[in-house]
C-alpha positions in Angstrom: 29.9 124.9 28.7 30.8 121.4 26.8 30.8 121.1 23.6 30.4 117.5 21.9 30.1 116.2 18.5 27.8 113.7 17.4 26.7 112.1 13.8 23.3 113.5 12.3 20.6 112.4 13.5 16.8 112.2 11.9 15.4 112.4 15.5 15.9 115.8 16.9 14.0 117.2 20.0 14.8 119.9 23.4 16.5 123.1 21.7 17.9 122.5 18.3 19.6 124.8 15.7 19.2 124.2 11.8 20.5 126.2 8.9 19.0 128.2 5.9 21.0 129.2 3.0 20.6 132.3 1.2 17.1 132.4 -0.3 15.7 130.2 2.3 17.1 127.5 0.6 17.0 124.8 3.3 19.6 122.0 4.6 18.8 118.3 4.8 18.2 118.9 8.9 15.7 121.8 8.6 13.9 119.5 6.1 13.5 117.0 8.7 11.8 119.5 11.2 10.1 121.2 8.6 8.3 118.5 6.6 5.2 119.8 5.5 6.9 123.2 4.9 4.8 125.4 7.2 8.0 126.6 9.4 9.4 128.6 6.0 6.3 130.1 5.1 6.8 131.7 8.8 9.7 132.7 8.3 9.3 134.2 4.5 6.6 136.6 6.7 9.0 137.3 9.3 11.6 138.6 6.2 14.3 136.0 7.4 16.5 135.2 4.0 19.0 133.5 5.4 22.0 135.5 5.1 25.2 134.7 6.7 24.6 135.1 10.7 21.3 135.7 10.8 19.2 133.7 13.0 15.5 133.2 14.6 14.8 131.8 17.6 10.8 130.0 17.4 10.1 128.8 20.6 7.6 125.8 20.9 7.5 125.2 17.5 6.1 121.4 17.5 6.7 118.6 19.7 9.4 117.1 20.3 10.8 120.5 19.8 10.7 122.9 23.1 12.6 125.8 20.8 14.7 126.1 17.3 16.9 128.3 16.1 17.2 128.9 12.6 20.5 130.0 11.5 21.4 132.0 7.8 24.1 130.6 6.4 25.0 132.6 3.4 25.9 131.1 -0.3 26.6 127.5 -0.4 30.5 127.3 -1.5 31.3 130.2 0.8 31.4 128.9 4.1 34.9 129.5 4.9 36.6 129.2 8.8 35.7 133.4 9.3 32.3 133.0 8.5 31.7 129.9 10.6 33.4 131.5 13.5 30.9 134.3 13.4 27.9 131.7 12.8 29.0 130.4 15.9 29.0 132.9 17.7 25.7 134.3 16.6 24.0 131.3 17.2 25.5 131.5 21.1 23.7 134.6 21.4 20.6 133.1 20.4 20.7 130.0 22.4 21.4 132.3 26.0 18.4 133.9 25.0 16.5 130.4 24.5 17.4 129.8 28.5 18.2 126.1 27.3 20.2 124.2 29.5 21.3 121.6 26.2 21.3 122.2 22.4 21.7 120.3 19.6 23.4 122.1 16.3 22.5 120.6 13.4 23.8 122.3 9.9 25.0 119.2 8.2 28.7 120.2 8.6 32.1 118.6 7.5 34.3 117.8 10.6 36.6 120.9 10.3 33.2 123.3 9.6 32.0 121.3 13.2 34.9 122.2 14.4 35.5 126.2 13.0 31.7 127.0 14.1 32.2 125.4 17.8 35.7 127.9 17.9 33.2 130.7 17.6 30.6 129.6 20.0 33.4 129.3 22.6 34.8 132.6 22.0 31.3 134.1 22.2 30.7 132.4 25.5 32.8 134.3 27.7 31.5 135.9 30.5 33.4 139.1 32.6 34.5 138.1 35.6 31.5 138.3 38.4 33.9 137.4 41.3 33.2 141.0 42.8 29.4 141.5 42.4 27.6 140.8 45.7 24.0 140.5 44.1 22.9 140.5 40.6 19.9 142.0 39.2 17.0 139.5 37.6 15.4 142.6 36.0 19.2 143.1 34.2 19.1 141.2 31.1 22.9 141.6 31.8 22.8 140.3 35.0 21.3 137.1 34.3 23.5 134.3 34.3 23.7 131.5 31.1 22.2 128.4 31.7 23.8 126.9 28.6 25.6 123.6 29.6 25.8 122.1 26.4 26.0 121.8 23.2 26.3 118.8 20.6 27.2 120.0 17.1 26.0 117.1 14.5 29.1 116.4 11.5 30.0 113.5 9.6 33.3 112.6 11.6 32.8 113.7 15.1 36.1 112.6 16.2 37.9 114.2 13.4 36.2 117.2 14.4 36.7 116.9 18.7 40.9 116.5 17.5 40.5 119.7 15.3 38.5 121.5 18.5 40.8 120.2 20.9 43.6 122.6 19.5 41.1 125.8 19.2 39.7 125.6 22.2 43.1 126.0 23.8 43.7 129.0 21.9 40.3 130.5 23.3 41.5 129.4 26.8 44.7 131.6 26.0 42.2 134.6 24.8 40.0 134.0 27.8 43.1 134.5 30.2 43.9 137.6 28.2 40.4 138.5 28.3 40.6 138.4 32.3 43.9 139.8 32.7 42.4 143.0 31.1 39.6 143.2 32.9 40.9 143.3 36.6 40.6 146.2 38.6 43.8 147.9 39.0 44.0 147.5 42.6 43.8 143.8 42.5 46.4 143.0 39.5 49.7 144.9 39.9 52.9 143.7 38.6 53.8 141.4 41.4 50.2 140.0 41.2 50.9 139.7 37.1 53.8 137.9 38.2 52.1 135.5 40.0 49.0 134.8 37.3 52.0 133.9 35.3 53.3 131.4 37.3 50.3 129.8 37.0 51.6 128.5 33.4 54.3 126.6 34.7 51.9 123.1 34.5 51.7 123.6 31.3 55.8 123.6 30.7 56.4 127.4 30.3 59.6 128.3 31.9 59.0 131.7 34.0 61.6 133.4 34.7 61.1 137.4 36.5 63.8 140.2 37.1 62.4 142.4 40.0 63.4 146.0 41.1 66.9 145.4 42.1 67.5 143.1 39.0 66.1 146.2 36.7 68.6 148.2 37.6 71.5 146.2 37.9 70.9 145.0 34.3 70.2 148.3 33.1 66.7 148.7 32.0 66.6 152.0 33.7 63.7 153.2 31.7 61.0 150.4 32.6 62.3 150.8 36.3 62.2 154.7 36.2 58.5 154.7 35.0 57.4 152.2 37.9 59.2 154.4 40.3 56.4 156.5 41.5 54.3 153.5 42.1 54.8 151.6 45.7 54.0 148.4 43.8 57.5 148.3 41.9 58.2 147.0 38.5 59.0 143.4 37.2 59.8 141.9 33.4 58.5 138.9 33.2 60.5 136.1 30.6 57.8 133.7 29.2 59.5 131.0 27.2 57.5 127.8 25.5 60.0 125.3 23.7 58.3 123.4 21.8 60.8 123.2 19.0 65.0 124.2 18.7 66.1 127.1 17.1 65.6 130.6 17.7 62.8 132.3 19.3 60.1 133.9 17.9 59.7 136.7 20.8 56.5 138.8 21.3 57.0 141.9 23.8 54.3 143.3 25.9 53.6 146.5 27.3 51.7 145.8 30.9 51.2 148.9 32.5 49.0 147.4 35.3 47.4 150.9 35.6 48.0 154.5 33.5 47.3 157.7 35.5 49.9 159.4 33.5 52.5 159.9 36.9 53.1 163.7 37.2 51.5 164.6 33.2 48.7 163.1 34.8 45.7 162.5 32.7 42.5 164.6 32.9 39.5 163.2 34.6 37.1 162.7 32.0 39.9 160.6 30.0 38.3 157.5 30.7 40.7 157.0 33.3 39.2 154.2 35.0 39.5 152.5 31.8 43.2 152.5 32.3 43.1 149.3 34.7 43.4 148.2 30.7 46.7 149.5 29.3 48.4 146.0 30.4 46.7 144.4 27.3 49.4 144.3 25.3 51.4 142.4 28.0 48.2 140.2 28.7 47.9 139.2 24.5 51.5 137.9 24.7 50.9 136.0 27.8 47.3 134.4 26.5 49.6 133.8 23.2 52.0 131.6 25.3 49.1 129.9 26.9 47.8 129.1 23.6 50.7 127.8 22.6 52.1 125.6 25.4 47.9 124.2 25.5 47.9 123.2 22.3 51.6 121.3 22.6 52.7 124.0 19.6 56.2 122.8 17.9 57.5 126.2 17.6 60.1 128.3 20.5 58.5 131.1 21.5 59.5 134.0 24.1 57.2 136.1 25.9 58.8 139.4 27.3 55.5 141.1 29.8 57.1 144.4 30.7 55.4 145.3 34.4 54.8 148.6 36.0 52.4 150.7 37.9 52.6 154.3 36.1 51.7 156.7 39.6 52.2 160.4 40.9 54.1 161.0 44.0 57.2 162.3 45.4 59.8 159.2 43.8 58.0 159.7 40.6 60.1 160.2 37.4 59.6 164.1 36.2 59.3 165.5 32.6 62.8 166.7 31.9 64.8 163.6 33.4 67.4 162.1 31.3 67.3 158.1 31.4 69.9 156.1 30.7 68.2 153.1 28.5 69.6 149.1 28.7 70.8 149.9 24.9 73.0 153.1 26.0 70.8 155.3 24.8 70.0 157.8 27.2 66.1 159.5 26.8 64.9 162.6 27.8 61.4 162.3 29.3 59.2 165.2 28.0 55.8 163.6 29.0 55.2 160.9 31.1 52.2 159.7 30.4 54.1 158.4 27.4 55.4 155.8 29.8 55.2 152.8 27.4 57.5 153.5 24.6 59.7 153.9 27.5 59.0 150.1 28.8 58.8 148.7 25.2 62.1 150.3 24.5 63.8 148.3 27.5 62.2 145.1 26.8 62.8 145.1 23.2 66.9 146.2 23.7 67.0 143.2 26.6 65.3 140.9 24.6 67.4 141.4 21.2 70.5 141.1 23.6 69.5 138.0 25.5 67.3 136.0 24.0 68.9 135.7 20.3 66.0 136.3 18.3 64.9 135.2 15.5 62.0 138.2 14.8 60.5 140.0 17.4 57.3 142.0 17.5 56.0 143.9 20.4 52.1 144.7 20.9 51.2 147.8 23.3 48.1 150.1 24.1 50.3 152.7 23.1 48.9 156.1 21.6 45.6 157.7 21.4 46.2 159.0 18.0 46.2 155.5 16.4 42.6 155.5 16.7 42.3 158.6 15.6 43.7 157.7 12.4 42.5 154.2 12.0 39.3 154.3 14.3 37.7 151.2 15.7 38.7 149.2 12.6 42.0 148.2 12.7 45.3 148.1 14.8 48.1 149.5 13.5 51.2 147.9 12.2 54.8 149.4 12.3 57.3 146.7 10.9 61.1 146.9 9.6 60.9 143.5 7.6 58.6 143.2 4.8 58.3 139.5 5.0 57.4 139.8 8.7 54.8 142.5 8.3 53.3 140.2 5.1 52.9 137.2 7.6 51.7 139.6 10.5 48.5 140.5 7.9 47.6 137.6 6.7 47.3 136.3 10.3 45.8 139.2 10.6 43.1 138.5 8.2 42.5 134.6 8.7 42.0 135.4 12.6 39.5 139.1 12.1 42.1 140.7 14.1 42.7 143.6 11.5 45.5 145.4 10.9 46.9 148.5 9.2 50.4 149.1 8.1 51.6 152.4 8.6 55.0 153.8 7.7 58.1 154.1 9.7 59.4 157.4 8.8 62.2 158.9 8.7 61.1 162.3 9.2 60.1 161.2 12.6 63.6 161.4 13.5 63.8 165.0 14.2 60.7 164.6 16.4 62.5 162.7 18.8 65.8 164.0 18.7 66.9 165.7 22.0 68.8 168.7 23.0 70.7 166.9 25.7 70.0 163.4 25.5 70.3 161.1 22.5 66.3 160.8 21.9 63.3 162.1 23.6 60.5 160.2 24.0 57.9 162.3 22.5 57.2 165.5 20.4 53.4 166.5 19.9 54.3 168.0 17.0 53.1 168.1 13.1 53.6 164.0 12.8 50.9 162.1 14.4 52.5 160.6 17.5 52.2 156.8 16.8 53.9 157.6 14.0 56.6 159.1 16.4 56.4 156.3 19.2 57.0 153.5 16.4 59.8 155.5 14.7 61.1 155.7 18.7 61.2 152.1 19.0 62.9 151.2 16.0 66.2 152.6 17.8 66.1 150.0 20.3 66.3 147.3 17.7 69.1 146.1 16.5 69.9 146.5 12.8 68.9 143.0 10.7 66.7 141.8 13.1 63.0 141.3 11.7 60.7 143.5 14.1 57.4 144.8 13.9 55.6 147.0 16.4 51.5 146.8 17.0 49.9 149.2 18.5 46.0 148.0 19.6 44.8 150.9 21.3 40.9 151.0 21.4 41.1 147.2 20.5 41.7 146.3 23.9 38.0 146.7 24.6 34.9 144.7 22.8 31.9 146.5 20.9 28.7 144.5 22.1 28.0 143.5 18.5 31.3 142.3 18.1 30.5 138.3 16.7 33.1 136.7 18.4 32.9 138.3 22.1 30.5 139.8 24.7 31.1 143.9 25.3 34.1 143.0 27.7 37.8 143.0 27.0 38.5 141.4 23.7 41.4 139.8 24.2 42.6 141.1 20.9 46.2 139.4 19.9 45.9 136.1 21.1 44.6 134.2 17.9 46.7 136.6 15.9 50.0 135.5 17.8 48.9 132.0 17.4 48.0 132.1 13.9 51.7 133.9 13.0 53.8 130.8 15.2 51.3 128.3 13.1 51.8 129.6 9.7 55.9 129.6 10.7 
């Protein structure tokens, strides 16, 4: 789909959006197409206000009109860059359903509102991959494919507004590869294959540098090895690294476990399982962040660590009761091992603080089932040793709608993960909800005085079908949050 921008215009025909504010108060543009005022007495009867996101879609209304979409845009003074995102991508919705092939958007919009509310439409007008589907049903609403082309959004300074675009739309390519990452099938994107989709950055001046089997062990991160052991698709970390500045990295960690039976504590059958094909979304967030970043020319250094494996049953698989010498020393008893990614996390993060120099790190992982339990759908939560780090972490948090919770590490975790024979143990199931326990867990692996905060996004991984700002598909969640920390750095 391209989007354009274009001054007003006082001759508007084909599909065409215009805005209401609260109270049915029109803009100039619906008073143009609404002259004699007939098209508010409709839509006074058909209770439309004009409150934030809501929309209409009247088709035929008059020549030269084939349909318009009226759009609510809230209180006038209150049209901040959320709200227009979520404008956008409501207004999407309604134009997919208008089967036009061309629009024209016309709220009488400053160039960065043009520019915020065509951020939304793009995000909204992803589509799951449909390279497996053989044939498609026209009787599926879901099925049918968008005939949306394009779209012109009118503004005052349509060039100011296509430079402000330029740089979001490359942060919604860099969800949209997150997006597709997470939605693969688990037979089609292993590690090796995860390797390769990250190659694929190199154009854009990422420097990719991979450690396969026989590197993991001869550096010592016996821990991500051990849990891709099982698997006959073996493990790989994957560096990332964008310089677009000096200094000292930021470095974002990712937990990609390309697919989650659970190895020998395998997981039940009704546990969703085949959703699993997602617990690399963590690993896919950091990648999308780096292709955000190197898109949009970002003067900032940034690393991205992708720690790789295939978590499997069979006869080379790691048991519960092994003892795992980590790359920090640290040896791990493994009680469960479907708690395989604290185990990769823990490797990456101790490799990463040792090799890369860091600056702050913070690692994002589909990591515990509990975190939802305590937060539900609303928020991910947020684990950080640095206060200042954690601050910037939720105000990126906020200005992006990626929402996060801080929780607390605690110290009276530590006797949840203490071992009898091992230095740590990698989980408890005790009294302490275990996110709790699998943050407190990382923490070891980080050296003391470096700035690190943990995210764990499991649930967020997957879209609602009434989110605003993406189709019920993977969500892609971590992206603009990532982006939005290196920016506001």
């Amino acid at each position: 789909m391209r989007i354009s921008f274009q001054p007003p215009s006082a001759n508007l025909s084909g599909a065409v959006v215009v805005g209401l504010w609260r109270g049915r108060r029109p803009t100039a543009s619906f008073g143009r197409v609404d002259g004699d005022g007939r098209l508010l007495k409709v839509l006074k009867r058909l209770g439309f206000d004009g409150e934030s996101e809501e929309t209409e879609l009247l088709r035929a209304p008059a020549p030269p009109l084939d349909c318009l979409i009226v759009a609510g845009l809230g209180r006038p003074g209150k049209l901040k860059a959320a709200r227009l995102r979520r404008i956008g991508g409501a207004i999407l919705d309604e134009l997919d359903d208008s089967r036009a092939a061309a629009a024209t958007v016309a709220l009488d919009l400053e160039p960065e509102q043009a520019a915020e509310l065509a951020y939304g439409l793009r995000l909204k007008s992803y589509r799951p991959p449909r390279q497996y589907r053989t044939r498609l049903d026209p009787d599926d609403e879901d099925d049918v494919p968008p005939v949306l082309e394009a779209v012109a959004i009118t503004t005052t300074d349509p060039a100011a507004a296509a430079r402000r675009f330029a740089e979001a739309d490359q942060v919604a390519q860099g969800v949209f590869l997150a997006r597709d990452l997470t939605a693969e099938p688990g037979n089609i994107l292993g590690p090796e294959e995860f390797v390769r989709r990250a190659r694929l950055l190199e154009p854009l001046g990422v420097e990719v540098a991979v450690l396969d089997e026989t590197a993991l062990r001869e550096a010592g991160l016996n821990l991500l090895a051990a849990v891709g052991m099982g698997s006959d698709r073996p493990p790989r970390l994957v560096l990332l690294r964008w310089r677009g500045a000096g200094g000292r990295p930021l470095v974002l960690v990712g937990k990609g476990i390309t697919f989650d039976s659970g190895g020998i504590t395998i997981k039940f059958g009704d546990d969703d399982m085949d959703a699993m094909k997602g617990d690399m979304a963590g690993a896919a967030a950091v990648m999308g962040a780096i292709r955000a970043l190197a898109g949009r020319k970002a003067p900032a250094h940034v690393c991205g660590v992708l720690a790789l494996a295939e978590n499997m049953p069979s006869g080379r698989a790691q048991r519960p009761g092994d003892v795992v010498r980590s790359f920090s020393g640290l040896s791990v008893e493994v009680i469960d091992t479907d708690a395989e990614g604290r185990l990769v996390l823990a490797d990456a993060l101790a490799w990463a603080a040792a090799t890369l120099d860091p600056r702050a790190m913070v690692d994002i992982a589909t990591l515990t089932g509990t975190v939802e339990l305590v937060l539900g759908d609303a928020y991910a939560g947020l684990y950080a040793n640095d206060d200042g780090l954690a601050k910037r972490l939720l105000r990126a948090a906020r200005a992006e709608a990626e929402p996060l919770w801080r929780l607390p590490l605690t110290r009276s975790c530590d006797d949840d993960v203490k071992s009898d024979i091992a230095d740590l143990r990698n989980c408890a199931w005790g009294e302490v909800p275990d996110n709790d326990d699998a943050a407190r867990f990382l923490s070891r692996f980080v050296p003391k005085g470096l700035p690190w905060a943990h995210i764990d996004m499991a649930g967020k991984e997957w879209a609602d079908e009434d989110d605003p700002l993406a189709p019920e598909a993977a969500s892609g969640f971590g992206v603009r949050l990532f982006d939005a920390l290196v920016r506001k750095q």
